[in-house]
MARKEVO-580988 format. One line per field, with one value per residue: residue in three letters; x, y, z of N, C-alpha, C in turn. Coordinates in nm, 2 decimals. Layout:
REM residues N
sedo = [ala,...] .
n_px = [X,...] .
n_py = [Y,...] .
n_pz = [Z,...] .
ca_px = [X,...] .
ca_py = [Y,...] .
ca_pz = [Z,...] .
c_px = [X,...] .
c_py = [Y,...] .
c_pz = [Z,...] .
REM end
This chain:
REM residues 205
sedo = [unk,unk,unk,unk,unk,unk,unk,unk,unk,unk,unk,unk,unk,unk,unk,unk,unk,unk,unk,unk,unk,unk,unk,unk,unk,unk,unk,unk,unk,unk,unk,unk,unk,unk,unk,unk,unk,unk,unk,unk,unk,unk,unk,unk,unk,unk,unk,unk,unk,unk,unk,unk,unk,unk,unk,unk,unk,unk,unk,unk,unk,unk,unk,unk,unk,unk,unk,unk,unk,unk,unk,unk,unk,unk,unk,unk,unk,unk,unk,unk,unk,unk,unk,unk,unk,unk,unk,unk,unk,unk,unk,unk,unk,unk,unk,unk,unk,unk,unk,unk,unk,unk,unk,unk,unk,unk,unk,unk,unk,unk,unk,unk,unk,unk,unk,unk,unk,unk,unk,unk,unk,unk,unk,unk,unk,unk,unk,unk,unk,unk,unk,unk,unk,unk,unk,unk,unk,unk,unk,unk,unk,unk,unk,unk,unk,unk,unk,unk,unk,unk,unk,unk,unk,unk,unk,unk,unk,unk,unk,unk,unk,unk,unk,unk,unk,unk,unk,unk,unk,unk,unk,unk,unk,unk,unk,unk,unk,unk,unk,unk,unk,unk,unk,unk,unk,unk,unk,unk,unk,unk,unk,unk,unk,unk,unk,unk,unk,unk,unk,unk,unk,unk,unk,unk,unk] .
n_px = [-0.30,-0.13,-0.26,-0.18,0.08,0.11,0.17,0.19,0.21,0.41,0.66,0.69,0.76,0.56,0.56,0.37,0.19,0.32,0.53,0.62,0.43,0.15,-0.02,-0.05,-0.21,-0.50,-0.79,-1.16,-1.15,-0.93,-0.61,-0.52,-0.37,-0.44,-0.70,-0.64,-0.48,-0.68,-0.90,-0.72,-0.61,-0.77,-0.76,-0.53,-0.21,-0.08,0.09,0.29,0.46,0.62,0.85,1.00,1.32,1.29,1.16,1.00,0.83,0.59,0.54,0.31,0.12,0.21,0.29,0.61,0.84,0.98,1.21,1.29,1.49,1.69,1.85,1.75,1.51,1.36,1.08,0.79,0.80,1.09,0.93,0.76,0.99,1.11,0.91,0.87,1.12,1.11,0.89,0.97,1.16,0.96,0.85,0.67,0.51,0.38,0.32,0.06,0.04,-0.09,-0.14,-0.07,-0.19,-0.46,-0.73,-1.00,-0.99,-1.09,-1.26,-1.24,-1.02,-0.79,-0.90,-0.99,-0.76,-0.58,-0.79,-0.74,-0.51,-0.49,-0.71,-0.59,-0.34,-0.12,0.17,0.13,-0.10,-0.26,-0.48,-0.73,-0.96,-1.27,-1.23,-1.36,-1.19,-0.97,-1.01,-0.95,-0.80,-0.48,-0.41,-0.11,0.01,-0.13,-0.11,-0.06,0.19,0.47,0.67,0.93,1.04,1.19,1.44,1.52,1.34,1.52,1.79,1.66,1.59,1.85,1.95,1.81,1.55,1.25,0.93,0.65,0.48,0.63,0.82,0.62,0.46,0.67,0.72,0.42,0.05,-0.19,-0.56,-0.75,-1.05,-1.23,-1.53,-1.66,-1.80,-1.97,-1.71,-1.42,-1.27,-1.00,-0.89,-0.70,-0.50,-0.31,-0.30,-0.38,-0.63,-0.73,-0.76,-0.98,-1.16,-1.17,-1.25,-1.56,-1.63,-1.67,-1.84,-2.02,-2.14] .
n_py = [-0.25,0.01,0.30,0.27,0.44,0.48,0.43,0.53,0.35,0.41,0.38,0.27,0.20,0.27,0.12,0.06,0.24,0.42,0.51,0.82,0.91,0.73,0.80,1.09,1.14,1.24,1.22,1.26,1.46,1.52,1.42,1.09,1.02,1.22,1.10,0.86,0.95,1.08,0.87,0.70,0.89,0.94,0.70,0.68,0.74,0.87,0.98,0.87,0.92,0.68,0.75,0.73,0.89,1.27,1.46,1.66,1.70,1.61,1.81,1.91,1.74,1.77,1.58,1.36,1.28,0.93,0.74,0.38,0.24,0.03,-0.03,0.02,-0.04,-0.25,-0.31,-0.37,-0.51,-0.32,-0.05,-0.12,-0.15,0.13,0.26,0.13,0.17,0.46,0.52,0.40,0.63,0.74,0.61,0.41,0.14,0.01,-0.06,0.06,-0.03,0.13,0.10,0.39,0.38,0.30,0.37,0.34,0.19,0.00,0.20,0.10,-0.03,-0.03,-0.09,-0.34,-0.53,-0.50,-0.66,-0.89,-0.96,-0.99,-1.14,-1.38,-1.45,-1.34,-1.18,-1.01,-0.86,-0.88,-0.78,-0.91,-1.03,-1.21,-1.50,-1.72,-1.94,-2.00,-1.92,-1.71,-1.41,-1.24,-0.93,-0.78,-0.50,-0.38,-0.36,-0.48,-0.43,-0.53,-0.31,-0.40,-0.62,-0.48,-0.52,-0.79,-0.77,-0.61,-0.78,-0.96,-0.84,-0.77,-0.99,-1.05,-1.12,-1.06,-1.09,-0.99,-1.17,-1.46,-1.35,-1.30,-1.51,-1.62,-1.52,-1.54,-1.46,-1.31,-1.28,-1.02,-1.02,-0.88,-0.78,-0.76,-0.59,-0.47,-0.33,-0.42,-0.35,-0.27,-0.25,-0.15,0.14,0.09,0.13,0.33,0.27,0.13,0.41,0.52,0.33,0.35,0.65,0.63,0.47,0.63,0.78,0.66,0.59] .
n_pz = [2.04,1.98,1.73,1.40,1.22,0.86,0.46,0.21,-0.09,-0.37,-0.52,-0.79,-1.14,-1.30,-1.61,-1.74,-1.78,-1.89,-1.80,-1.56,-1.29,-1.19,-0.95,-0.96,-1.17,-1.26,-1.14,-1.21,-1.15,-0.94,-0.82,-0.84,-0.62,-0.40,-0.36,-0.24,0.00,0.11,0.14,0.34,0.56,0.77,0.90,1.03,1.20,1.14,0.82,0.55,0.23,-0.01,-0.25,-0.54,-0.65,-0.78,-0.49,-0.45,-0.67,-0.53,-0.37,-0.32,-0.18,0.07,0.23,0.45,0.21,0.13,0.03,-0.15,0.05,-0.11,-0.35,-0.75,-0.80,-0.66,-0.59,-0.39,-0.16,-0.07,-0.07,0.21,0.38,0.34,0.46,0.72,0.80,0.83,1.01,1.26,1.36,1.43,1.62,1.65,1.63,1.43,1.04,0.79,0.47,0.17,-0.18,-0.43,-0.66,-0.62,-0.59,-0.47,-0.20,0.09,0.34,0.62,0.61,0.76,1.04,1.02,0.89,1.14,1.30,1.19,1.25,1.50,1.60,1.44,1.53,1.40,1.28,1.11,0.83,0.55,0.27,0.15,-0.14,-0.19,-0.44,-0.65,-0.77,-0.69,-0.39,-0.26,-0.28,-0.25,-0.14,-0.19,-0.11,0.04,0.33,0.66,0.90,1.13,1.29,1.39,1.20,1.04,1.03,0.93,0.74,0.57,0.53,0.40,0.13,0.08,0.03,-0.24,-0.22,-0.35,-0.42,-0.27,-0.09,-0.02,0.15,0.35,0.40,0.55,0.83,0.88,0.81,0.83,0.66,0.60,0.49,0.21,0.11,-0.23,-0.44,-0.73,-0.87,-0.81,-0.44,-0.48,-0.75,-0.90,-1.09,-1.38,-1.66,-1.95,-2.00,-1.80,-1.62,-1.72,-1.70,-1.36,-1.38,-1.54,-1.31,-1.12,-1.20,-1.19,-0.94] .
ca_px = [-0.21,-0.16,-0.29,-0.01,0.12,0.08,0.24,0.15,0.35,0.43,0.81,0.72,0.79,0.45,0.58,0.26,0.12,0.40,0.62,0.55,0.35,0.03,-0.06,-0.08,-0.31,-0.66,-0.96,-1.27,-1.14,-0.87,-0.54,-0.57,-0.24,-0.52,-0.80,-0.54,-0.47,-0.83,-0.92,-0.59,-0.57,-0.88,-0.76,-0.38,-0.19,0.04,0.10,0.45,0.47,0.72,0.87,1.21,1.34,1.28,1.07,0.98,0.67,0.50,0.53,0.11,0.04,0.27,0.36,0.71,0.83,1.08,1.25,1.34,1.65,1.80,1.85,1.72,1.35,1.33,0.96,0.66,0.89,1.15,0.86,0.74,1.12,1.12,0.81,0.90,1.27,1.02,0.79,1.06,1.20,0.87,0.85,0.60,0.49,0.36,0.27,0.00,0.08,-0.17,-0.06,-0.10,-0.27,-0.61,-0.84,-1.13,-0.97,-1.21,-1.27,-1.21,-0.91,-0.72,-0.94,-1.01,-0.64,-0.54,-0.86,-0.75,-0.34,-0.51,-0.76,-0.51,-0.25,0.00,0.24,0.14,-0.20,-0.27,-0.60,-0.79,-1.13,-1.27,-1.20,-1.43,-1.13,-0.87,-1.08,-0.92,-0.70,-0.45,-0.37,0.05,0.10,-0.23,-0.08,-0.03,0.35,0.50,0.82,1.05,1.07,1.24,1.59,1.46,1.38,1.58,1.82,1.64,1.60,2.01,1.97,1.76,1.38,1.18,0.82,0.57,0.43,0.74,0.85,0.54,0.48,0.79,0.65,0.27,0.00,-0.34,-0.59,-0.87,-1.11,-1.30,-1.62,-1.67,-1.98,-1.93,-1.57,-1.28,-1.26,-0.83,-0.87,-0.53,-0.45,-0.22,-0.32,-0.51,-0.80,-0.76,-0.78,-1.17,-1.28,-1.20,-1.37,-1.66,-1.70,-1.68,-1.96,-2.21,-2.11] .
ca_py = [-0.19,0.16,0.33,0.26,0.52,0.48,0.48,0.51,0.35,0.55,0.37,0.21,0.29,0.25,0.16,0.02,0.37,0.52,0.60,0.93,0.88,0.72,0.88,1.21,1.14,1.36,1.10,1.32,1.65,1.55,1.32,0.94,1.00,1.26,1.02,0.77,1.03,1.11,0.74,0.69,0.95,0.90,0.56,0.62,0.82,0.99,0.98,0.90,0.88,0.64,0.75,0.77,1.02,1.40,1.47,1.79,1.67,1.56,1.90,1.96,1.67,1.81,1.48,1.34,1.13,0.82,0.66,0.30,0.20,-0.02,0.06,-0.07,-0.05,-0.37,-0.42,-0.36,-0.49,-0.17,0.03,-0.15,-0.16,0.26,0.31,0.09,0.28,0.61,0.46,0.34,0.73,0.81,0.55,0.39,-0.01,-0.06,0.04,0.03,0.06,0.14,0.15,0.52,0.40,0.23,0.53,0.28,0.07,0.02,0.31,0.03,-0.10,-0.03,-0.18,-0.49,-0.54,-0.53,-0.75,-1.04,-1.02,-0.97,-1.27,-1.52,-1.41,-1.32,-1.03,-0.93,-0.94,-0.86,-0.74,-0.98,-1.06,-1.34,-1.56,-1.83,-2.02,-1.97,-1.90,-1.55,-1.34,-1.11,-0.75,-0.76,-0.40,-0.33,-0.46,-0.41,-0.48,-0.44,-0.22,-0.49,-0.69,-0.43,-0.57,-0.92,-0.76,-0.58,-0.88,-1.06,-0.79,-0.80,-1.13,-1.07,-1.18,-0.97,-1.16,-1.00,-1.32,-1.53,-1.29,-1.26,-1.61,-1.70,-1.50,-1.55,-1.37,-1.34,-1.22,-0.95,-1.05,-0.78,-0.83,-0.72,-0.57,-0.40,-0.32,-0.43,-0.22,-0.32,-0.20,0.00,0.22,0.05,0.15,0.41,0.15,0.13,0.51,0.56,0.25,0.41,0.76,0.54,0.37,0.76,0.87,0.55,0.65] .
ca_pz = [1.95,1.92,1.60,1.31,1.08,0.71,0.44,0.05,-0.18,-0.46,-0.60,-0.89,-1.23,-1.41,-1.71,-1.85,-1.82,-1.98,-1.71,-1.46,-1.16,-1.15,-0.83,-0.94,-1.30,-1.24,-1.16,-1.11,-1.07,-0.86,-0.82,-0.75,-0.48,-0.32,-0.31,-0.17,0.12,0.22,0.24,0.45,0.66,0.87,0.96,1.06,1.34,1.05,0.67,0.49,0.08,-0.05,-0.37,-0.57,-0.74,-0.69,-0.37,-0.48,-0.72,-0.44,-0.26,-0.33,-0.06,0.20,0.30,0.41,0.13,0.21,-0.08,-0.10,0.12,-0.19,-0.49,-0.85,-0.80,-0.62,-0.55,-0.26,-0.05,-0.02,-0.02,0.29,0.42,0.40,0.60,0.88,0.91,0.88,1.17,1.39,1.38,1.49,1.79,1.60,1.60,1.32,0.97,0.69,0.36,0.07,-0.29,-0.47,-0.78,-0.59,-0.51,-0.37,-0.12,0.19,0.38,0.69,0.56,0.86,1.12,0.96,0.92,1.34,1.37,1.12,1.28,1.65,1.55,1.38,1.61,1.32,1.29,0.95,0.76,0.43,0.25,0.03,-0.20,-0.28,-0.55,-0.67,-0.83,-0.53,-0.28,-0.18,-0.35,-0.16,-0.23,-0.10,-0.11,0.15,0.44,0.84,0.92,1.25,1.28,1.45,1.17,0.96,0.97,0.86,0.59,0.48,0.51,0.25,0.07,0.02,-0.05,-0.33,-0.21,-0.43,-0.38,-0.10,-0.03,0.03,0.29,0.45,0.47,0.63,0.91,0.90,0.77,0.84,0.56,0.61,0.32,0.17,-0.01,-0.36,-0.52,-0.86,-0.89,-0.68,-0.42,-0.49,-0.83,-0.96,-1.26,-1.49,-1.80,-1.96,-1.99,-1.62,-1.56,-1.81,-1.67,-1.31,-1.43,-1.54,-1.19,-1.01,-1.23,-1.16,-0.77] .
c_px = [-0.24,-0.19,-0.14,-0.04,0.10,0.14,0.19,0.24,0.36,0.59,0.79,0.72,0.74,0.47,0.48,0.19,0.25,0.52,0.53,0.50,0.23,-0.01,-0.15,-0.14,-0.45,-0.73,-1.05,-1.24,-1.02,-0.77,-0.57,-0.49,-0.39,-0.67,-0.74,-0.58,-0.59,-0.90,-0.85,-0.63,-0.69,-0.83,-0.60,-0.35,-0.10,0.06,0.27,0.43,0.63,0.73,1.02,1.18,1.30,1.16,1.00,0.81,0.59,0.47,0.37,0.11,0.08,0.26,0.49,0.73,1.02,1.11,1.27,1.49,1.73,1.70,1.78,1.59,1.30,1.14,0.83,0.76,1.01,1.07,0.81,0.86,1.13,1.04,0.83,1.03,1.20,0.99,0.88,1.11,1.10,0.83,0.70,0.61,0.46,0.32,0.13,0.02,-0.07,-0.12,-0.10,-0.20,-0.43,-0.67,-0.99,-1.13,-1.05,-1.15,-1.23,-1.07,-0.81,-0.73,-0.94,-0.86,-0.55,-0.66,-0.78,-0.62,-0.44,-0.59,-0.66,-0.34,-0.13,0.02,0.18,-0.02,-0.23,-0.43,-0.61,-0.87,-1.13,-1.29,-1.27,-1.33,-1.03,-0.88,-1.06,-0.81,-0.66,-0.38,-0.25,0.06,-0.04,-0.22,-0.07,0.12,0.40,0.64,0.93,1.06,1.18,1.41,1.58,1.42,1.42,1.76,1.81,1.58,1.74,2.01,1.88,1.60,1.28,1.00,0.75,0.56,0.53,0.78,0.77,0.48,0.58,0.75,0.50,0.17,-0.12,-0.43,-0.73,-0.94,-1.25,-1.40,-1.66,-1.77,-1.95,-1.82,-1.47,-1.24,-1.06,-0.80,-0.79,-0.55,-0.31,-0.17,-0.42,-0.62,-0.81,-0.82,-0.96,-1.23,-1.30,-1.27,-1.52,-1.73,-1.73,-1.82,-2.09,-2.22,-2.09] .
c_py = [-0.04,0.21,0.36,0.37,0.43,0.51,0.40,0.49,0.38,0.52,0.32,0.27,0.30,0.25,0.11,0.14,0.45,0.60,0.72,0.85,0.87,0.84,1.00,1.25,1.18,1.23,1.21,1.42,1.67,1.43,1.20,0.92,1.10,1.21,0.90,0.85,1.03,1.02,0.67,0.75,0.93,0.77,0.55,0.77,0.93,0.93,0.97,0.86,0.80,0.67,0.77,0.86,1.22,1.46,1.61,1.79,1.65,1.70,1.94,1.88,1.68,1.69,1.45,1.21,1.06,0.73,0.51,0.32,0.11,0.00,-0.06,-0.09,-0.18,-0.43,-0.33,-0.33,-0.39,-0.07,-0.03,-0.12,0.02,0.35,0.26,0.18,0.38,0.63,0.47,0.50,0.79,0.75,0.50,0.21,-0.07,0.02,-0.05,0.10,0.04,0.20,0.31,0.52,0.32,0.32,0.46,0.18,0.08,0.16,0.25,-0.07,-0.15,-0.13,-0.30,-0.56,-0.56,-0.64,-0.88,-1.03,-1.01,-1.16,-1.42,-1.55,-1.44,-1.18,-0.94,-0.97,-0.82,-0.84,-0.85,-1.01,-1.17,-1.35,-1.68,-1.94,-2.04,-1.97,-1.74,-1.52,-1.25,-1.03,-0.73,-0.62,-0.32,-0.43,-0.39,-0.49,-0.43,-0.43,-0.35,-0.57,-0.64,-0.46,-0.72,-0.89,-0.70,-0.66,-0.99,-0.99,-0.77,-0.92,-1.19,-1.14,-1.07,-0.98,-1.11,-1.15,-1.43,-1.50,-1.31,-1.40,-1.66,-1.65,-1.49,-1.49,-1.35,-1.24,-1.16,-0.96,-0.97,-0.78,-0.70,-0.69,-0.50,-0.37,-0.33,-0.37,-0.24,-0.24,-0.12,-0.01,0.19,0.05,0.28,0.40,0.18,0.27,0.54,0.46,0.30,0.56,0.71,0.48,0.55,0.79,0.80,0.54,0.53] .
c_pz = [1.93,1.76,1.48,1.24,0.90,0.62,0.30,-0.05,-0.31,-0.55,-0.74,-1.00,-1.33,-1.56,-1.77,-1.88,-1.90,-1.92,-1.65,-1.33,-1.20,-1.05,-0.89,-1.12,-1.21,-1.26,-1.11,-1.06,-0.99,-0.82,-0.77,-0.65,-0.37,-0.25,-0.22,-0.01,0.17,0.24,0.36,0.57,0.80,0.96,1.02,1.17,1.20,0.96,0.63,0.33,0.06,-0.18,-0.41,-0.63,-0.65,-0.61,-0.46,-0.59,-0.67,-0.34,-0.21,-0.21,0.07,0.30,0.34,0.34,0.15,0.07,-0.06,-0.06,0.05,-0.30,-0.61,-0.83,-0.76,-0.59,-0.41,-0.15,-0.02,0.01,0.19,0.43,0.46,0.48,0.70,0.90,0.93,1.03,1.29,1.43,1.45,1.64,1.73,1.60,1.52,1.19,0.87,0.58,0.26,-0.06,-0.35,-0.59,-0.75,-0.53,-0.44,-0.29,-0.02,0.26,0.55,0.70,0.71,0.98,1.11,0.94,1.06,1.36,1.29,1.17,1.44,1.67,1.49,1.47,1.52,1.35,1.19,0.88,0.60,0.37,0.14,-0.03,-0.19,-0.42,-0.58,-0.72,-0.71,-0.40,-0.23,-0.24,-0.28,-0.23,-0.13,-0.06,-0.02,0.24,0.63,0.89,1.05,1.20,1.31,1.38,1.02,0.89,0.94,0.73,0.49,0.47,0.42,0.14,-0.01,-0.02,-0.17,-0.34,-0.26,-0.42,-0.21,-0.01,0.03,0.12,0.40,0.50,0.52,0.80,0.99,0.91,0.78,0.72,0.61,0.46,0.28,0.07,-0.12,-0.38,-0.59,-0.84,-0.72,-0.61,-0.40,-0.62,-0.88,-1.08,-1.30,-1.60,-1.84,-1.98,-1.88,-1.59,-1.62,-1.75,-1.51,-1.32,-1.46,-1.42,-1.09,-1.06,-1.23,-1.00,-0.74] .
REM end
């Protein structure tokens, strides 16, 4: 597999924080969309931000940003949906997405992701911890998706399938499982709890 493009998803409309953009709230001196990026970029051939609304706030990261392709804030999945059309423009086979508001996802994310779809021999694998009650918990919106399955879904995206997981199980998913030791390295900003208790984890390193 050639090295996938990337792509940070950035649509949603954080209303538990109050509306605005996650992404671009200051952790530590410095946006949690720019700590996003500099765990990313090391690990992908090229960068795309998905976001709605006016591109133009995002001009600091000098990325190109890719809205969803339907409308009404549908979900993960449109974000997913506007980096594979991105990709496919680029001649590109696959993508990884990483959400905007998780500034300590693995630093391996990427690799581990082509081993567990190369390994289970699925199209699609998804990042996950363990879970003592579940066994493993998966993180939907840190995934490895190949391009050619883009009009699949955005097919059931018109038909109203809103749910990562139902999608991705219909086509088969394999799960890269990521061990935990003091905070989740999945952990997103939600809330303004969320953002002091990440400040908190930057300053115990």
């Amino acid at each position: 597999m050639d090295a996938p493009l990337g792509v940070i998803l950035a649509g949603g409309r954080a209303t538990r924080m109050g509306g605005g953009d996650k992404g671009l709230l200051e952790l530590g001196g410095q946006s949690i969309l720019s700590r996003v990026i500099e765990r990313l970029s090391p690990q992908v051939a090229g960068l795309a931000l998905n976001a709605n609304g006016e591109a133009a706030r995002f001009a600091s990261v000098g990325l190109p940003v890719v809205p969803d392709p339907v409308d009404g804030f549908p979900g993960p999945l449109a974000g997913v949906l506007a980096g594979m059309d991105w990709a496919a423009g680029q001649g590109a086979t696959h993508i990884v997405t990483a959400a905007a508001d998780t500034p300590f996802f693995p630093c391996d994310l990427v690799p581990q992701l082509i081993l567990a779809a190369e390994r289970v021999g699925t199209p699609i694998a998804l990042a996950a911890t363990p879970d003592p009650v579940r066994g493993h918990v998966r993180h939907p919106t840190f995934g490895l998706w190949p391009v050619d399955l883009r009009e699949n879904l955005r097919g059931a995206l018109k038909d109203g399938l809103r749910k990562v997981v139902i999608w991705t199980d219909r086509h088969g998913a394999a799960e890269a499982v990521f061990p935990t030791t003091g905070l989740d390295p999945f952990f997103n900003v939600n809330t303004p709890e969320d953002l002091a208790q990440a400040e908190d984890a930057l300053e115990a390193g």
